[in-house]
N, C-alpha and C positions, 0 to 999 in steps of 0.2 A: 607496087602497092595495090593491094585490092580495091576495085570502088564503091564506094560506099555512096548509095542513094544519099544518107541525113546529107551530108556534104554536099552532094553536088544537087541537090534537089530543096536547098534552102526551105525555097517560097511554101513547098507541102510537108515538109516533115522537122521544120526550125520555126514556125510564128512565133511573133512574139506572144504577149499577156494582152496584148488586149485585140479587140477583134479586125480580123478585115474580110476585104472581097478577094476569092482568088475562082480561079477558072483552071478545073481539073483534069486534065487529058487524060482520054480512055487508058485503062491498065491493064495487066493480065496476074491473073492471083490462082493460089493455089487454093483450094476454099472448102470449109464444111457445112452444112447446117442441119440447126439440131434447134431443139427447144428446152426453155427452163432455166433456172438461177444457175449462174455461173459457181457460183458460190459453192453446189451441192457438192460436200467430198463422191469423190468417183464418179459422179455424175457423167452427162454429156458431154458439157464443155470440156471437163479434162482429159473426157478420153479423145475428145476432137486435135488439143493440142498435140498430144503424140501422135496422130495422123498426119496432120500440117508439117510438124517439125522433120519427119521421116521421110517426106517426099522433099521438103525446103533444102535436107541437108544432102539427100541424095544425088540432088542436080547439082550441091555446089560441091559438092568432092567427086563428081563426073569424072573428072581429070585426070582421077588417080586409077581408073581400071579402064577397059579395054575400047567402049563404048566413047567414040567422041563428037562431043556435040557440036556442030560448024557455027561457029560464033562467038563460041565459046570466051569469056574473060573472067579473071578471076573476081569474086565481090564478095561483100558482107550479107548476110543476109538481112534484108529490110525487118522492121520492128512489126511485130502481131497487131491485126487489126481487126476491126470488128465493126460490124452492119444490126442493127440493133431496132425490134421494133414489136409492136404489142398489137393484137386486134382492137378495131375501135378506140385504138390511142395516138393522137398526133403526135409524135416523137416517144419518148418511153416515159412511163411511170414507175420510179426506180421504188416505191411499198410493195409493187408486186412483182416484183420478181421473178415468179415462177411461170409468171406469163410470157417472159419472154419469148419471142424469134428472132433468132441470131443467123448470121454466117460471119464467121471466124476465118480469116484469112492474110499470106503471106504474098506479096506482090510477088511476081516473076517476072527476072530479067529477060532484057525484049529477045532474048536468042530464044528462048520457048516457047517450040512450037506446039500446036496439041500434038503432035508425035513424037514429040521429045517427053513430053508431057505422060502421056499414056507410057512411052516405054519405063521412065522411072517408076510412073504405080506398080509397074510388073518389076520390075528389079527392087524394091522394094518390099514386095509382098515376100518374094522370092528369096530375100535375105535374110529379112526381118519375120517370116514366120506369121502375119499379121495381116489381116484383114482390109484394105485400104479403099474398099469399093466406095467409100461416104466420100471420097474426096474428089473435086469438081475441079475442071479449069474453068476460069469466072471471070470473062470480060467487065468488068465497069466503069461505067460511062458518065461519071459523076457531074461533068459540066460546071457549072457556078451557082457557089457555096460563102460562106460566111461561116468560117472559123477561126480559131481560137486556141493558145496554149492553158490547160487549166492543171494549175499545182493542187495536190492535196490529194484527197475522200476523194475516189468515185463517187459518196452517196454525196457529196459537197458540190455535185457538177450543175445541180439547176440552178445555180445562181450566175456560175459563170455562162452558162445555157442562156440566161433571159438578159444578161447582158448582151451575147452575140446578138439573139433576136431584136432586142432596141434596136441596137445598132446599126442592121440590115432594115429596118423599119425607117432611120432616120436617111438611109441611103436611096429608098424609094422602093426595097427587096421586101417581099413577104415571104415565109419559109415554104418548102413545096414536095412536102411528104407523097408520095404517091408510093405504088406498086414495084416501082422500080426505084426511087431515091429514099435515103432511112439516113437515120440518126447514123452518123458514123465516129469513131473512136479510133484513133492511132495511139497505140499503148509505147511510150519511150521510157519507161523503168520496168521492169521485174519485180511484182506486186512480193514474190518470195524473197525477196532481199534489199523491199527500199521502204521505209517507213512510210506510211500510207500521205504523211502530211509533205512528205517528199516528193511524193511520183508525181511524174508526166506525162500529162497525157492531153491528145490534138482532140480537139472536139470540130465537126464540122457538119455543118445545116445544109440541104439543097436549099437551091433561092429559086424564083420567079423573081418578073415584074412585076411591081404593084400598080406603075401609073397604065 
């Protein structure tokens, strides 16, 4: 049976509905970034996903050609995430849109090295005919956070948003947006195929101390 992070990694990719504190150990992701409304047909973000998904899927069918990775086990690939953040805006202002800075990214299982890494962009460009140079290996080092499962709208997310923050507030956490920590998003449905009042999706805040 393949392993599937949702599963065995509960605590970051199953919260329940209402908010808590967890402590998020460093990761390794396959990652783009880009600027601007997700939203825009043909835009950036979309052409970002087909870079993600190319290298995502390349290291997980490794297996099946000549190239073997030492560590190698077979898995699911973890769900699309996203790092989300605006100049001059504490977390994001979902009216503008078009402000956005993103990086878009797929965790990597811990067998990947950056040279396991690097050789897939080249087997991938290599097959696939495509351009892959946007796409980064992306350590992040997220720490402790206050999130949250939020059902529905993306654009319905700052309600469940100022609920986590209360609730980090009542804990004694103030949120702690910097250069390095952003509003971050774990997408658990497929916006093309789940009705919007449907989807799941992990919202998650950096914290500080506030005492």
């Amino acid at each position: 049976m393949a392993f599937d992070y949702k599963k065995e990694y509960k605590e970051f990719y199953l919260p329940p509905r209402k908010p808590g504190i967890v402590t998020v150990p460093p990761m390794n992701f396959v990652s783009v970034q880009g600027r601007g409304d997700p939203n825009e047909p043909g835009g950036e973000y979309q052409a970002a996903m087909e870079l993600l998904y190319g290298i995502a899927f390349t290291i997980k069918m490794s297996y099946k050609g000549s190239h073997k990775i030492d560590g190698y086990f077979e898995y699911v690939v973890p769900p699309l995430e996203g790092l989300w953040h605006q100049e001059g805006v504490d977390g994001v202002d979902y009216a503008h849109k078009e402000c956005f800075e993103w990086t878009s990214m797929i965790r990597l299982p811990e067998f990947v090295t950056r040279e396991e890494f690097d050789w897939a962009v080249r087997e991938a460009t290599a097959k696939k005919k495509k351009d892959f140079s946007k796409v980064e290996f992306f350590t992040y080092d997220e720490g402790l956070c206050v999130q949250c499962m939020h059902l529905g709208s993306y654009d319905d997310e700052p309600e469940t948003l100022a609920r986590m923050n209360t609730f980090a507030a009542e804990q004694g956490y103030a949120v702690d947006f910097s250069e390095t920590r952003f509003h971050h998003e774990l997408y658990l449905s497929d916006p093309n195929r789940t009705a919007p009042e449907k989807r799941k999706t992990i919202l998650r805040h950096p914290l500080k101390s506030s005492l």
